[in-house]
C-alpha positions, 0 to 999 in steps of 0.5 A: 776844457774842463770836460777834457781835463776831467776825461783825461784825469779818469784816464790817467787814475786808471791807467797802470800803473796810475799816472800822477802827470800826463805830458801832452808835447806839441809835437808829432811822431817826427817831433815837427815844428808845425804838426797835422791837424790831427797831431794837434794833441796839445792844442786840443787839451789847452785851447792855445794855438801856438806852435811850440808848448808843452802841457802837464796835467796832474790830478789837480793842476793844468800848466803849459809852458812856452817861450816869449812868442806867445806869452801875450797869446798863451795868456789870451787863449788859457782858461782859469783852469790853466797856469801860464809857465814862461819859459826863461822866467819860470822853472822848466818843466823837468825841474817843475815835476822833480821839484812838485811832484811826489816820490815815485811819482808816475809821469806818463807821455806818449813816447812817440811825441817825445825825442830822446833828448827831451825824455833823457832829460826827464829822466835824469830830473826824476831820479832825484826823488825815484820818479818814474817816466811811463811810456803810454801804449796809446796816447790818452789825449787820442781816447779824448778826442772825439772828433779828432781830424782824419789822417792826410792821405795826399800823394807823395810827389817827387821833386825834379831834379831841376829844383833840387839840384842834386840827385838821390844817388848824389846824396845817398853816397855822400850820407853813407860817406858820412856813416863810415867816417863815423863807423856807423851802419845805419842812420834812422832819419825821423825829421820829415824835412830830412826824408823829403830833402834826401828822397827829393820828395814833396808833400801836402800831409803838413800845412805850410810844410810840403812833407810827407808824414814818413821815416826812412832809415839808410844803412851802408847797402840799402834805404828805407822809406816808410809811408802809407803805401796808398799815397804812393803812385805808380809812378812814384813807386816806380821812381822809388825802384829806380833808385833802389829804395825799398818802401814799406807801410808807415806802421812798419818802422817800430819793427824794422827798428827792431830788425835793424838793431840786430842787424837783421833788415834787410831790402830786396835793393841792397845789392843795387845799392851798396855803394863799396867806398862806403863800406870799405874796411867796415868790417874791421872793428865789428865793435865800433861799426856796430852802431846805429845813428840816431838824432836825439832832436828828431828821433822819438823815444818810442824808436829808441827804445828798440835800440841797444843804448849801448850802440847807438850814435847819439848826435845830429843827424849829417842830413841836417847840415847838408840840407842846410847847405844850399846847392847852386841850382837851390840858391838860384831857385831861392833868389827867383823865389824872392824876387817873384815874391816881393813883387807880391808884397810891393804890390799888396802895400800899393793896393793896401795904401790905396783902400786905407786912404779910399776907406779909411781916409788914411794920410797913407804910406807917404804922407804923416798926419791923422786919418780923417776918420771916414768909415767905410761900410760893413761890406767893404771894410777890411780886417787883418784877415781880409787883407792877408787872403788879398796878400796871398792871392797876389803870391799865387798868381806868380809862378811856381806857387804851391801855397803859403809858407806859414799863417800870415801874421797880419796884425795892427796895433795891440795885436802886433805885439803878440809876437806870432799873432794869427787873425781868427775870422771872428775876432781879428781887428779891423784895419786902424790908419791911425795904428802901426800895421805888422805883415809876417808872411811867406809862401812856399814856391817850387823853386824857393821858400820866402819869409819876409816882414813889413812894418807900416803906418798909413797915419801920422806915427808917434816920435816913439813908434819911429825911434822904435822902428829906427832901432830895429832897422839899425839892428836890421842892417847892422846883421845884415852888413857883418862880415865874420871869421868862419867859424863865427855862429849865430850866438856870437851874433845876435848882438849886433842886431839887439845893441841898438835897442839896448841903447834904449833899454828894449829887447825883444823875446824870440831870436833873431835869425833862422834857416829857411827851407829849399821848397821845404819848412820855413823854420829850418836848422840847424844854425841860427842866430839866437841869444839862446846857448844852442846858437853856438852849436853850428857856426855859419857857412858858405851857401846857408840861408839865414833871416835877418828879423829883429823887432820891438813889442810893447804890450798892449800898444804896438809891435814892430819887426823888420826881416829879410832872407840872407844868404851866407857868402865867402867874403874878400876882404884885405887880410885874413887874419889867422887864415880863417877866411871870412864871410859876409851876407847877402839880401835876397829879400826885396821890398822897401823899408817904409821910410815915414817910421825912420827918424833918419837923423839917427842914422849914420852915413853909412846905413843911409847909404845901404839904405838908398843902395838897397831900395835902388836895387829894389827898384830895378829887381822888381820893376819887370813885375810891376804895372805903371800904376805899382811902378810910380808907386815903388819910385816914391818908396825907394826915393834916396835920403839924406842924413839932412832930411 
């Protein structure tokens, strides 16, 4: 690390002008949640894995800010040389620079790796003390970086409309509806879940993530898709005439932009494409249809450079909502999915019960006692690497698997608290029977993507461990049961899954509850159920996908967290009070809650009743995948309880 912070403070002093700050984000050119190996810029200066970050080198300091997911992580893999900045507790990064950096200061960022909300921000932070925000023309880290990954060249595979549900053309006129409503005449789309789900295409260029590393941009009588040409078939290409969309070279969009701002792009399709609804009256105030939208959360500054600021749109992109808005034929997928792939988890813990009492002498799943400490050989023990890769051959031996939907976090005792722990070969640990085990994991199917967590005990748990698991689970159930006013967001929310813990004086450092992607990312927006301010943004609605995942994590011990899929539907209820309608949710997540960690006395009747009601459903959904051996198994985990226990 020190080579690289020296090589990029020689770069930063002769760059011009001279940089006193060098930003790194975590992010890409579409400002991803999870990048490209090769886009892993701000991972490369720091030597921190996680996913979200930022990093700021000056001419005698290393920082790196990131939120309450990683702190235990960020700490582990920072060198001396690096200061931790923890978000929510320590200042934020613009204020940090304004506050510590000097007059005039230069800060240098690559402006593709940057959205403009983020660099407004910025900006408007440095005006304090006349600091100035320098767009790199290339980005430093990329002079570094030696060897740095090739780019992905993976084909571009369109997505049959039997899994998606709607067609382009569907979804090509009800954006240009939304265009007009808002007198726009074109939307420039960044955020590669958005081109992929528009376009009904997949990919392979993003691991975990079935995009394609491309733009797009879409006015009132034409659309754009902008890829490297040689991942483009000819059937592809084929398709993409069919619908009228023009592809052109990835490196294209920069100047396109440009074409676009002074209303001189234009697609050799625009006269197949005009959709004359949408473009109706467009021209009656040229003043007001004169602008261009742009979402400041995925468009990078670079592109809104090219923008007269004066015409721009500035606000989510509508495809985001309605991707978000699952379709039938979506939602059907999604709960096949499920199925398939909790059937891989139930038969994971059945194999994985079996080696921790065989190796281990583990008590096992059923049973509470101390393991009889046998030690299995170098060969056969088992890590949390090894069993996570048995995990996710169970899922890709079911139908439609294309690949997991995020690393797998498989982590027992002290490294279940880091809260997205991912097991490195060298170093992760070894199964522990007498320690809690915690399994994040997910995986992407053509019809459905999954994410679902399981927190087990194959020993004799402590009274806390299982007060702990108790409150989870009650916060667990308590969001999953809710029903609410539409309107409701997931601000308003996210109590009811942390009130149990508060009870006991506990919370936990992440939100509660995200989107999840159709064969798309499993981190999706643009609603989520969060205690931070941006949860308020969208509320709820009919047909969205949201997960249900509050946990525990006491540092240096063990960690705890429970997580189900939800789908948001209309509920009936007996009034309706101010003609809002309500909503409530449902489960398509299926796997046994591990009923040894629930001190059942705590529960109430009605969440043992939900209790037993949902491990009985379990039993039933998942019985056609399981063999006798899994079955006798999944009887003994869904077996009813009672409050009496």
């Amino acid at each position: 690390m020190s080579e690289i912070l020296s090589s990029l403070r020689s770069l930063m002093a002769s760059h011009s002008p001279p940089l006193d700050a060098l930003v790194v984000p975590s992010e890409d050119y579409h400002q991803s949640e999870y990048v490209s190996a090769r886009d892993k810029r701000r991972e490369f200066v720091s030597g921190f894995t996680g996913s979200a970050g930022l990093a700021l080198i000056t001419k005698n300091e290393a920082r790196l800010w990131t939120d309450g997911r990683y702190f235990l992580q960020a700490m582990q893999q920072l060198s001396d040389e690096w200061t931790l900045m923890r978000m929510g507790e320590d200042p934020v990064l613009e204020v940090w620079m304004s506050d510590n950096l000097p007059e005039e200061a230069s800060i240098g960022v690559d402006p593709w790796c940057v959205s403009v909300d983020t660099a407004n921000r910025w900006l408007k932070c440095f005006v304090k003390k006349d600091q100035k925000l320098i767009p790199t023309l290339t980005d430093l880290v990329d002079q570094v970086w030696k060897n740095r990954p090739a780019s992905e060249m993976s084909p571009v595979i369109v997505h049959p409309l039997e899994f998606a549900g709607r067609s382009v053309s569907e979804k090509l006129e009800d954006l240009r509806g939304k265009l007009k409503l808002e007198s726009a005449r074109g939307l420039v789309i960044a955020a590669l879940d958005e081109v992929a789900w528009l376009y009904n295409i997949r990919g392979t260029d993003v691991a975990y993530c079935p995009v394609v590393h491309a733009f797009a941009i879409v006015t009132s009588d034409s659309a754009f898709l902008y890829v490297d040409k040689k991942k483009v078939s000819n059937e592809a290409s084929a398709y993409f005439n069919g619908l009228g969309v023009e592809v052109r070279e990835y490196t294209n969009v920069i100047s396109d932009v440009g074409l676009l701002a002074s209303n001189q792009l234009v697609s050799s399709f625009a006269s197949k494409t005009v959709q004359p609804d949408a473009t109706k009256d467009m021209e009656i105030d040229s003043d007001r249809t004169d602008r261009l939208w742009v979402d400041p959360a995925s468009c990078c500054y670079a592109l809104y450079s090219r923008l007269d600021v004066d015409k721009v749109l500035l606000q989510p992109s509508p495809l985001s909502l309605s991707k978000a808005l699952k379709n039938p034929v979506e939602l059907e997928g999604l709960k096949k999915a499920h199925v398939r792939d909790g059937a891989a988890v139930v038969q994971y813990l059945v194999w994985l019960d079996k080696q921790m009492q065989e190796l281990y002498g583990a008590s096992g799943y059923f049973l509470e006692a101390k393991a009889n400490k046998k030690k299995p050989t170098e060969t056969s023990k088992l890590t949390e690497l090894t069993v996570s890769d048995k995990l996710e051959s169970l899922r890709a031996a079911k139908e439609h698997f294309r690949g997991l939907s995020f690393p797998t976090i498989s982590s027992v005792g002290s490294n279940a608290a880091i809260i997205h722990y991912s097991p490195e070969p060298e170093v992760c640990a070894e199964m522990d029977p007498d320690k809690i085990y915690l399994c994040d994991s997910g995986a992407q199917y053509l019809d459905g993507t999954t994410d679902i967590t399981r927190t087990v005990h194959f020993g004799k748990p402590s009274a806390h461990e299982k007060d702990c698991y108790t409150a989870v689970l009650k916060g667990h159930v308590a969001l999953g049961n809710a029903r609410f006013p539409k309107g409701t967001n997931g601000y308003t929310l996210d109590i009811l899954a942390r009130a149990p813990l508060w009870k006991y004086g506990l919370d936990y450092r992440h939100g509660t509850g995200h989107g999840v992607g159709s064969y798309l990312c499993v981190h999706e927006g643009p609603h989520q159920v969060s205690f931070r301010p941006s949860a308020r943004n969208v509320p709820l609605q009919a047909t969205m996908t949201v997960t249900d995942e509050p946990g525990y994590y006491e540092d240096g011990n063990f960690g705890i967290r429970l997580e189900n899929v939800l789908v948001v539907n209309d509920a009936k209820t007996e009034f309706n009070f101010g003609d809002k309608g309500y909503l409530q949710f449902e489960h398509i997540t299926w796997a046994p809650y591990q009923v040894k960690l629930i001190d059942i006395k705590q529960l109430t009747h009605e969440e043992v009743d939900w209790l037993n009601t949902y491990h009985a459903q379990c039993k039933d959904i998942l019985a056609p995948f399981m063999n006798q051996t899994e079955m006798e198994w999944l009887k003994k985990a869904t077996e009813p309880v009672s409050v009496s226990a």
